[in-house]
C-alpha positions as CSV (number, residue, x, y, z in Angstrom):
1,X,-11.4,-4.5,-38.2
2,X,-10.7,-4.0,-34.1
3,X,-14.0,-4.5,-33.7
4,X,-14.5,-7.6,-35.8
5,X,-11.7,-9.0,-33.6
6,X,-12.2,-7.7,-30.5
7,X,-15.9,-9.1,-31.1
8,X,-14.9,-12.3,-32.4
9,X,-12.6,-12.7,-29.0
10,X,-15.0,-11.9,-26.2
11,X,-17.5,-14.5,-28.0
12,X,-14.0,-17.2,-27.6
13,X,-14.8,-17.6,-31.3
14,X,-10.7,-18.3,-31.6
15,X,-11.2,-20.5,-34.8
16,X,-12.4,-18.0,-36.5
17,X,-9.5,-15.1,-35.7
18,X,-7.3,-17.9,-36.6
19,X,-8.8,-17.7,-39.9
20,X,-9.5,-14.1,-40.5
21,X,-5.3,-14.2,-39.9
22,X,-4.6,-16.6,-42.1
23,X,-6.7,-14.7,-44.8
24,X,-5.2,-11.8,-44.6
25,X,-1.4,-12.6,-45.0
26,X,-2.3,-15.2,-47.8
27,X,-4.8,-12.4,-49.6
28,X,-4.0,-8.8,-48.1
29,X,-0.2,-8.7,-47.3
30,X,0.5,-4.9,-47.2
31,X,-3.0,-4.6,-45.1
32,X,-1.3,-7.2,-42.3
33,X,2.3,-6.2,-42.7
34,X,0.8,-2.3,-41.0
35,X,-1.4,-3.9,-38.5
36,X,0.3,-7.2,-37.7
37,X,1.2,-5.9,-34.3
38,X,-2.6,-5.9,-33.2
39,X,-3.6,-9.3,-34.8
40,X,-0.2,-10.8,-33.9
41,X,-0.7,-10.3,-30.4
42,X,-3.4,-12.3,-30.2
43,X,-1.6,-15.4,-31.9
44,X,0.9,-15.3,-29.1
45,X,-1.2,-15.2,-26.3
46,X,-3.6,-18.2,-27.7
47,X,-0.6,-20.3,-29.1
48,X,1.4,-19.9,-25.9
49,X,-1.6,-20.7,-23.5
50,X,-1.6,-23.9,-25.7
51,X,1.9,-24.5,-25.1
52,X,2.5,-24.0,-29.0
53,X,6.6,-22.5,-28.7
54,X,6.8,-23.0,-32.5
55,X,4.1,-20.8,-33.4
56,X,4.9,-18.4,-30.4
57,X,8.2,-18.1,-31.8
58,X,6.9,-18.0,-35.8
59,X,4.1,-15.0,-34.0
60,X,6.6,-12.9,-32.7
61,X,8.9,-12.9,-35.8
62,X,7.2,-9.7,-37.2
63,X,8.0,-7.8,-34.4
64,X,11.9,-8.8,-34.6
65,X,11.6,-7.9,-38.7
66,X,10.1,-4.6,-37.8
67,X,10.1,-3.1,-34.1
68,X,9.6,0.4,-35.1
69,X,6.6,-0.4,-35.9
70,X,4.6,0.0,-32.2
71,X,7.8,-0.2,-29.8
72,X,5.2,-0.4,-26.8
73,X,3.6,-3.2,-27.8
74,X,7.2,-5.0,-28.8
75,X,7.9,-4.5,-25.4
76,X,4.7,-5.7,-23.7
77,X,5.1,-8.8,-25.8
78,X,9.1,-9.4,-25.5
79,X,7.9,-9.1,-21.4
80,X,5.4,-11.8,-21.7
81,X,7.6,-14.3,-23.7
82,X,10.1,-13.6,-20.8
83,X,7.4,-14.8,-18.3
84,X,6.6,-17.6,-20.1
85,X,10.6,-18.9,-20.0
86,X,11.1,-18.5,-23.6
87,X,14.7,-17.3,-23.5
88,X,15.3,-18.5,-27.0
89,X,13.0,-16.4,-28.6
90,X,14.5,-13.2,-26.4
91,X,18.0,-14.2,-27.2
92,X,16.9,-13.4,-31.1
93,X,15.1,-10.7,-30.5
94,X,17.8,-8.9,-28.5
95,X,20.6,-9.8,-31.3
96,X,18.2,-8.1,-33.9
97,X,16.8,-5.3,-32.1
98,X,18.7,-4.6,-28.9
99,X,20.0,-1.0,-29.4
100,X,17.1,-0.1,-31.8
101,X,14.5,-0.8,-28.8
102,X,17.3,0.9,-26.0
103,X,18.2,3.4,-28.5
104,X,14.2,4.6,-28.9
105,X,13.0,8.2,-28.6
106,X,9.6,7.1,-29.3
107,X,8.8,4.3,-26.4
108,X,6.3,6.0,-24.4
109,X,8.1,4.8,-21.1
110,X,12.2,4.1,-20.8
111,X,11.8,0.3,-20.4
112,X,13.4,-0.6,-16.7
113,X,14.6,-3.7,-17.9
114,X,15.7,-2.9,-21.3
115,X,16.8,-5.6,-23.6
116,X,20.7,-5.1,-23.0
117,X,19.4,-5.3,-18.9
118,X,18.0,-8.9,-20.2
119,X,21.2,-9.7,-22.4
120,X,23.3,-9.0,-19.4
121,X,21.3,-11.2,-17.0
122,X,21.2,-13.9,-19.8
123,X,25.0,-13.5,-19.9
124,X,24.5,-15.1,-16.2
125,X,22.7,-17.9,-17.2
126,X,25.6,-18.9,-19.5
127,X,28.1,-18.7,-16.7
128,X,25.7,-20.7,-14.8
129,X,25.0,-23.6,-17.4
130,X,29.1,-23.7,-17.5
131,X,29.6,-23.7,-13.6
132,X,32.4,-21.0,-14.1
133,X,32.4,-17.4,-13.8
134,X,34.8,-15.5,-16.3
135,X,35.5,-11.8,-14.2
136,X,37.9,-10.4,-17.1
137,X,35.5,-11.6,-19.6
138,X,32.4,-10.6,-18.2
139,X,33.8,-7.1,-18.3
140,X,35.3,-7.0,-21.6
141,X,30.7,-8.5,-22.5
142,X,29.7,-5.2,-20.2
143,X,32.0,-2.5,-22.2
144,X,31.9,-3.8,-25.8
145,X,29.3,-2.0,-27.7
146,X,27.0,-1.9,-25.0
147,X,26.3,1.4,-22.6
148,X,27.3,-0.8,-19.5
149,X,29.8,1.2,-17.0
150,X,32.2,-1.2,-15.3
151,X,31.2,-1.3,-12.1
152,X,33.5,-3.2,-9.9
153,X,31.3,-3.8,-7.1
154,X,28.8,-4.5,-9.2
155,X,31.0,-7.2,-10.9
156,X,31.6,-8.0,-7.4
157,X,28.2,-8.8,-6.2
158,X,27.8,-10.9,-9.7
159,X,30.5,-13.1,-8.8
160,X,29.6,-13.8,-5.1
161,X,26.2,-14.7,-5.8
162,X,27.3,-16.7,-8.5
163,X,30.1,-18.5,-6.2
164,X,28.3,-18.2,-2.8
165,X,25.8,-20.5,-1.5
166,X,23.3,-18.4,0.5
167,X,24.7,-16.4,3.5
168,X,23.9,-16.8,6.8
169,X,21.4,-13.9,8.3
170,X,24.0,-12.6,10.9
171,X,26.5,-12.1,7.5
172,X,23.8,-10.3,5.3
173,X,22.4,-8.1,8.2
174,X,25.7,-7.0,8.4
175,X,26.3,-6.5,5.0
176,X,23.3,-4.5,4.4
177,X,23.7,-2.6,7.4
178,X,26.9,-1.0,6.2
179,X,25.5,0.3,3.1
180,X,21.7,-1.3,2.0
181,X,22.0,-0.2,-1.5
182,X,24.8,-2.1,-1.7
183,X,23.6,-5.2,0.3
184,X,20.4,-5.0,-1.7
185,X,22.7,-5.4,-4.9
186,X,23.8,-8.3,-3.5
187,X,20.5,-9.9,-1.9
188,X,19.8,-9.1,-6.4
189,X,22.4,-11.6,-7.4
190,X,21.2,-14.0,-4.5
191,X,17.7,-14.2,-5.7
192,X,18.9,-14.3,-9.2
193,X,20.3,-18.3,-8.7
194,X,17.5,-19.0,-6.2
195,X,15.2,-18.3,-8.8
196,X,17.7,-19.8,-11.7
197,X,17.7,-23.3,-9.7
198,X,13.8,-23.2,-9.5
199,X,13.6,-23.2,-13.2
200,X,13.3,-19.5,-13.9
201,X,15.3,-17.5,-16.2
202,X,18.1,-14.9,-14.8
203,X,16.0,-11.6,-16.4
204,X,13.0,-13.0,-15.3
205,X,14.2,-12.8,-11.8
206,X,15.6,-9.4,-12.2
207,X,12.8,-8.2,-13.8
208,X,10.4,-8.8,-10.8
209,X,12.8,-8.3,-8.0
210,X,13.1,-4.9,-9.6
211,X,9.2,-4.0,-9.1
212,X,9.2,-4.9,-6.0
213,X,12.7,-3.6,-5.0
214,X,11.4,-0.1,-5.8
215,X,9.1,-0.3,-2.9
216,X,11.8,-0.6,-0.3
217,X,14.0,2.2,-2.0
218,X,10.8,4.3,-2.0
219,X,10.9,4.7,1.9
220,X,12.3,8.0,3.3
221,X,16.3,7.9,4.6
222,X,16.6,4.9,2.3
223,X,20.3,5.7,2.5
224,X,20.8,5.4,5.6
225,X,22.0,2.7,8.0
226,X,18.8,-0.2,8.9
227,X,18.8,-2.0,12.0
228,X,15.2,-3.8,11.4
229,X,15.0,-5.6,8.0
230,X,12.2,-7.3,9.2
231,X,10.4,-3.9,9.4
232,X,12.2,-2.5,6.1
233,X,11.0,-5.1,3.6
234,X,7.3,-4.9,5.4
235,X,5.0,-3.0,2.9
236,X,1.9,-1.2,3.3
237,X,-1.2,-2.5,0.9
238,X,-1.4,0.6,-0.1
239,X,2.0,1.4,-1.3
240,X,1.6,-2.7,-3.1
241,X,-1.5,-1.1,-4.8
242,X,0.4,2.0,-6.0
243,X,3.2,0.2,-7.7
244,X,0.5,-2.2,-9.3
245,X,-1.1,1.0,-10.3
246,X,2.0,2.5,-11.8
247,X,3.5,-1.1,-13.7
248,X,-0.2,-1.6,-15.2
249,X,-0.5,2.4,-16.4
250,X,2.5,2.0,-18.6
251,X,2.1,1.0,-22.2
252,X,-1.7,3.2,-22.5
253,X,-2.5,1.0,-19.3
254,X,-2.1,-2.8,-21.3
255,X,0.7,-3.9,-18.9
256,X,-1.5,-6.1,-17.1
257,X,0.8,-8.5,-17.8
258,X,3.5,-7.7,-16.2
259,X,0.8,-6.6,-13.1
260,X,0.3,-10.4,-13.0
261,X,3.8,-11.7,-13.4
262,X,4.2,-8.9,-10.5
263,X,1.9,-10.0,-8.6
264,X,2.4,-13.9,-8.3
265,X,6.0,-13.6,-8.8
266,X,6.2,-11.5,-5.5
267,X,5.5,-14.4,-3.6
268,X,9.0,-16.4,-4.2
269,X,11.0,-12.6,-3.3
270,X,9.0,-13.1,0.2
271,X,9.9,-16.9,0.5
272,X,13.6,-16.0,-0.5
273,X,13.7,-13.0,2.5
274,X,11.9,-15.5,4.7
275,X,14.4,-18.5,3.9
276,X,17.3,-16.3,3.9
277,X,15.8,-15.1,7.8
278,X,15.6,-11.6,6.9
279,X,11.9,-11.4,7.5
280,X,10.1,-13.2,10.4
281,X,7.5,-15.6,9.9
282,X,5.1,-12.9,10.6
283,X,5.8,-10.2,8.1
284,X,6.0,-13.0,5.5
285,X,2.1,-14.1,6.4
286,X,1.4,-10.5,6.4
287,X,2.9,-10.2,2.9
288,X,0.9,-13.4,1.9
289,X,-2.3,-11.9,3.3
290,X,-1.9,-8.4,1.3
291,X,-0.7,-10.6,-1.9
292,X,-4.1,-12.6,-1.9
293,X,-6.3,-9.8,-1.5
294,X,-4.5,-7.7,-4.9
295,X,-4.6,-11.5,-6.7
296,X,-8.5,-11.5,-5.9
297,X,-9.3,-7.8,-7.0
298,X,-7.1,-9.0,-10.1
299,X,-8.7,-11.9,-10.8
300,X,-12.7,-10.1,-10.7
301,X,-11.6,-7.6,-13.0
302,X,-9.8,-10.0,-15.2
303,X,-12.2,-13.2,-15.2
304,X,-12.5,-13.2,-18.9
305,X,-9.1,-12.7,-19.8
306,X,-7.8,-14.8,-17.1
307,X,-6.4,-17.6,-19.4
308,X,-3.9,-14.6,-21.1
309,X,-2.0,-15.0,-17.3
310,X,-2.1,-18.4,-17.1
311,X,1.9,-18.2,-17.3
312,X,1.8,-18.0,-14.0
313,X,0.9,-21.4,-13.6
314,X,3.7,-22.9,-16.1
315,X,5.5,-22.1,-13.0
316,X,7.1,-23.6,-10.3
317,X,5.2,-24.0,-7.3
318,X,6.4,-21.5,-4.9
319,X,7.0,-23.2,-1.1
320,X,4.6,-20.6,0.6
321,X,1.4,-21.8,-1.4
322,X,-0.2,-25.4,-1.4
323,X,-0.3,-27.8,-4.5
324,X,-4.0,-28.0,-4.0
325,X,-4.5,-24.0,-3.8
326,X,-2.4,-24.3,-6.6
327,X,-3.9,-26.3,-9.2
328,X,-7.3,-25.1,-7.8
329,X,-6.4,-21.4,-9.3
330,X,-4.9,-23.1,-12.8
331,X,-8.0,-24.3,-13.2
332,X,-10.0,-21.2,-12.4
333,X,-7.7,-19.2,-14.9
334,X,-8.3,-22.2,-17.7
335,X,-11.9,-21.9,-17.6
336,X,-11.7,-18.1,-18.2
337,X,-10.9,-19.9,-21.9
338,X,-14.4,-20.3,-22.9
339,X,-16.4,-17.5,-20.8
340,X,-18.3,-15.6,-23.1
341,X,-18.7,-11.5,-23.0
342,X,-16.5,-11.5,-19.3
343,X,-20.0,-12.6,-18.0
344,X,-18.9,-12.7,-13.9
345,X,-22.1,-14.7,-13.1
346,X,-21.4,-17.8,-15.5
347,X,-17.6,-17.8,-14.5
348,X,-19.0,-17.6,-10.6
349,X,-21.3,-20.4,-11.3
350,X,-19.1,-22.6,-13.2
351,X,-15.8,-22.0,-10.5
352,X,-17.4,-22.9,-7.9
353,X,-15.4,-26.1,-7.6
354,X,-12.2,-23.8,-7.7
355,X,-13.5,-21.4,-5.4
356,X,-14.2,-24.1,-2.3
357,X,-10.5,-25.3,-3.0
358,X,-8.7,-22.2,-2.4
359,X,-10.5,-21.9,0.5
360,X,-9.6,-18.6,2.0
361,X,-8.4,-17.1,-1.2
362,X,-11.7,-18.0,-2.5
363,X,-13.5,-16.1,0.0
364,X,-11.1,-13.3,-0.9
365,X,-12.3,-13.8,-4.4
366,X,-16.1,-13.7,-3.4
367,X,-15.6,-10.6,-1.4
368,X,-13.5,-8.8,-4.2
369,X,-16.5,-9.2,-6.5
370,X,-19.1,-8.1,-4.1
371,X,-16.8,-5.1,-3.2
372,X,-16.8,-4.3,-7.3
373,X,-20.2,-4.9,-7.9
374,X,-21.1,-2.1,-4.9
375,X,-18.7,0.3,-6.1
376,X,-20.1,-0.3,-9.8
377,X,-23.6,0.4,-8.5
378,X,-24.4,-3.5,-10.6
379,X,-26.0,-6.4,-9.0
380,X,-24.4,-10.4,-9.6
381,X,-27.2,-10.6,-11.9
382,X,-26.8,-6.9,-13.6
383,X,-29.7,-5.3,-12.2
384,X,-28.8,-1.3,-10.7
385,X,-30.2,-0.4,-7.8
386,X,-28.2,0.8,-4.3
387,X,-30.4,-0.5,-1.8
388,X,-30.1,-4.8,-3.5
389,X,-27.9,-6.6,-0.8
390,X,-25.6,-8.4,-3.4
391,X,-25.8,-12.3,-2.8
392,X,-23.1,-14.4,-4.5
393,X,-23.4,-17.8,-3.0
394,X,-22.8,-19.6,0.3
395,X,-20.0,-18.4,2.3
396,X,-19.0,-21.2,5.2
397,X,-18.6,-18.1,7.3
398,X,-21.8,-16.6,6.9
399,X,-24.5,-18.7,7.1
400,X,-27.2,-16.5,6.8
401,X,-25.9,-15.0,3.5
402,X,-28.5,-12.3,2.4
403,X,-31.5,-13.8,-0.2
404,X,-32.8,-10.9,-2.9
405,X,-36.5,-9.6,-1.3
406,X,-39.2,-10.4,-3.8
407,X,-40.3,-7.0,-3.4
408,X,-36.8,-5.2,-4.3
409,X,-36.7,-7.9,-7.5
410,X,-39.1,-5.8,-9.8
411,X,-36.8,-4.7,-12.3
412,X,-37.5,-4.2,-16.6
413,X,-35.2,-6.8,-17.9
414,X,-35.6,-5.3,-21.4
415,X,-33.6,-2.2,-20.4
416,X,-31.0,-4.1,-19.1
417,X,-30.2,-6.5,-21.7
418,X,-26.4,-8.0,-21.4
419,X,-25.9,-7.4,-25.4
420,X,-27.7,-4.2,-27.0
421,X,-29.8,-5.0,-29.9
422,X,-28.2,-2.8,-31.9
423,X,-24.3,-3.8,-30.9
424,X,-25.9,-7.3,-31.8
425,X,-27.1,-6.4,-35.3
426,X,-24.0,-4.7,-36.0
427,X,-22.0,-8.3,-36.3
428,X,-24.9,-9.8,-37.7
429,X,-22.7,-10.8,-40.6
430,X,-20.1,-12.8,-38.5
431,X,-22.5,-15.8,-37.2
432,X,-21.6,-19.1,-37.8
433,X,-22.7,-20.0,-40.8
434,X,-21.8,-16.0,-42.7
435,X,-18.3,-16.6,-41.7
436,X,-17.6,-20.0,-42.9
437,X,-19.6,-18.9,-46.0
438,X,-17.7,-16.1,-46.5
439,X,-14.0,-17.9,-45.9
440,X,-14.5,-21.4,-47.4
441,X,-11.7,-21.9,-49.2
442,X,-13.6,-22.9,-52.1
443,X,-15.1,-19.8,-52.8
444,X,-12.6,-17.7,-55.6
445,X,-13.7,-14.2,-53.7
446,X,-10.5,-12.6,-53.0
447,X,-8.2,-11.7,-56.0
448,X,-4.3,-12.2,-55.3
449,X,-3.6,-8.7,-57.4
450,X,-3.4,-6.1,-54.3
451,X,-3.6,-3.7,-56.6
452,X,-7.3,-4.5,-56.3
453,X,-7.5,-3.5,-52.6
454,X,-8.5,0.4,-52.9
455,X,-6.3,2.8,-51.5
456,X,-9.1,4.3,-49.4
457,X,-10.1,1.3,-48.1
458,X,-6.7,0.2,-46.8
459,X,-6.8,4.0,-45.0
């Protein structure tokens, strides 16, 4: 069944998982209600790329009726209705499930924003919305029935970036020069209503300040007192890729999701520093540069499923990037919709557009892919050979771009066929016209007794 649907969605044939889903509840209940977690996941991601909230909302419901059932995936997919903004849904799944999923012995990784974390932050929002921050009954929220210690100076920060408009530098350098731990707490609750009066929600915000934070509390004599912020919230691009690394191995390595939300979301923690003048305009370019050259890598390895991280591009605009480098990469990530078998040399061809716009970034791009195809011994056109200089269009910098030499292009086609005969007789039965055949509703093929469905069949 995985491979019926995992070939049905490299071929975009969307329709016709839409169906196979609707089949099965209607005609094979038991049979969903144990896998709905793997056919589910793909209704949420195509209904909210379509901006469909009622039929995100309706796709997550089996999780929130039974979370036990893969507490991994419930949290991949409570993360990436939280970076889509849809704090309703989250609100309902944290009344239902919250100390089941924080209670867990069986997540394979101890969630770092858990969904009594989110409730808390979302307990912000409210006090935001209501222009009034209640101290007394804040606590009493932190201490009832949840495992929150009360932590006055945690409380503390809360209510000053909640009452405070932003500081001035001289007042936060000394603030974090005292004790950083503590200043970084505070710079936390800061963010937190920079990012809530940009649109974003309040776990959102925590969620990625905390990747990111965990860079700058990596460094050696992190307790200590810091002189140069400037130089403290500099990162390496090496350390970036390791934490990338790390966020996209949890969950069996699926959390590319929250890789992305990472990744793009870093950009408004650098903004924030740079508006609040704790970095110079110079480490924030630098941060920019290293940020566009992980977002390229990510985007070559990703150009098929590019449209499942379009959510960062329901956005707001952060103030560092351009509207027309902007809406240059939405579109690039929309036409990963329709690419077929994560072909790199259609999406190439058919970006082109996109990858003029973004100018720079698109070189960054270009270069990314030729950098993969060396290291995957493959040509642009999926020919192997280590001696082929790799040519993927013009480049304004490079004129004389490397042609193919006719003598080098002497290659069997045959044995390199994009889709192996045999894979390709294997779905035989799911063309175009099988499937409808086999689903029109006017056929009477599928009795409504389960009792029908063979009990080694459903194993």
């Amino acid at each position: 069944m995985f491979g019926i649907l995992g070939y049905l969605e490299s071929h975009t044939e969307y329709d016709k998982i839409l169906t196979f889903s609707k089949l099965l509840q209607d005609k094979q209940t038991k049979l969903y209600s144990n896998l709905f977690c793997y056919i589910d996941d793909f209704l949420i991601r195509y209904y909210a790329f379509h901006g469909n909230k009622e039929m995100v909302a309706k796709s997550f419901e089996g999780f929130i009726e039974n979370p036990e059932q893969d507490y991994d995936q419930y949290l991949i997919y409570f993360h990436y209705l939280m970076f889509y903004g849809y704090t309703d849904v989250l609100r309902k799944a944290i009344t239902n499930n919250a100390t089941i999923i924080d209670d867990s012995n069986d997540c394979m990784f101890e969630p770092e924003c858990s969904l009594m974390t989110c409730e808390l932050f979302l307990k912000l929002s409210d006090y935001y919305e209501n222009e009034k921050f209640d101290r007394n009954g804040f606590k009493q929220f932190m201490t009832k029935n949840r495992p929150f210690k009360v932590d006055e100076i945690f409380i503390e920060s809360f209510e000053k970036g909640f009452n405070s408009p932003l500081p001035e530098k001289a007042e936060l350098v000394e603030i974090l020069s005292k004790n950083v731990l503590e200043g970084l707490r505070l710079l936390e609750m800061l963010f937190v209503k920079y990012m809530y009066d940009k649109g974003f929600s309040t776990c959102f915000a925590k969620k990625i300040w905390d990747n990111i934070q965990a860079l700058w509390c990596s460094k050696e004599g992190k307790k200590e007192k810091y002189v140069n912020f400037d130089k403290y919230f500099s990162i390496s691009e090496a350390s970036f890729g390791e934490q990338l690394e790390d966020i996209g191995s949890n969950y069996f390595g699926c959390n590319t999701k929250e890789v992305a939300a990472t990744l793009w979301g870093s950009v408004f923690i650098y903004d924030f520093l740079k508006d609040v003048g704790l970095i110079s305009a110079n480490t924030h370019q630098d941060f920019l540069q290293l940020n566009n050259k992980a977002k390229s890598r990510f985007i070559v390895d990703n150009t098929g499923d590019l449209w499942i991280y379009d959510f960062v591009h329901t956005w707001t605009k952060p103030e560092s990037i351009g509207e027309k480098e902007f809406e240059a990469e939405h579109s690039l990530f929309r036409k990963s919709y329709d690419l077929k078998h994560n072909d790199n040399e259609v999406f190439f061809m058919e970006t082109e557009k996109e990858l003029k716009e973004l100018e720079e970034m698109g070189r960054m791009i270009i270069e990314a892919n030729k950098e993969k195809a060396k290291a995957e011994k493959y040509s642009f056109y999926g020919y192997e050979d280590e001696d082929i200089e790799i040519y993927l269009g013009d480049d304004d910098d490079d004129e004389s771009s490397d042609e193919f030499d006719d003598e080098d292009d002497d290659f069997d086609d045959d044995e390199y066929d994009d889709f192996d005969d045999e894979d390709e007789d294997e779905y035989d039965d799911f063309d175009d016209e099988d499937f409808d055949d086999d689903f029109d509703d006017d056929e009477d093929d599928y009795d409504d007794d389960e009792d029908d469905f063979d009990d080694d069949d459903e194993d």
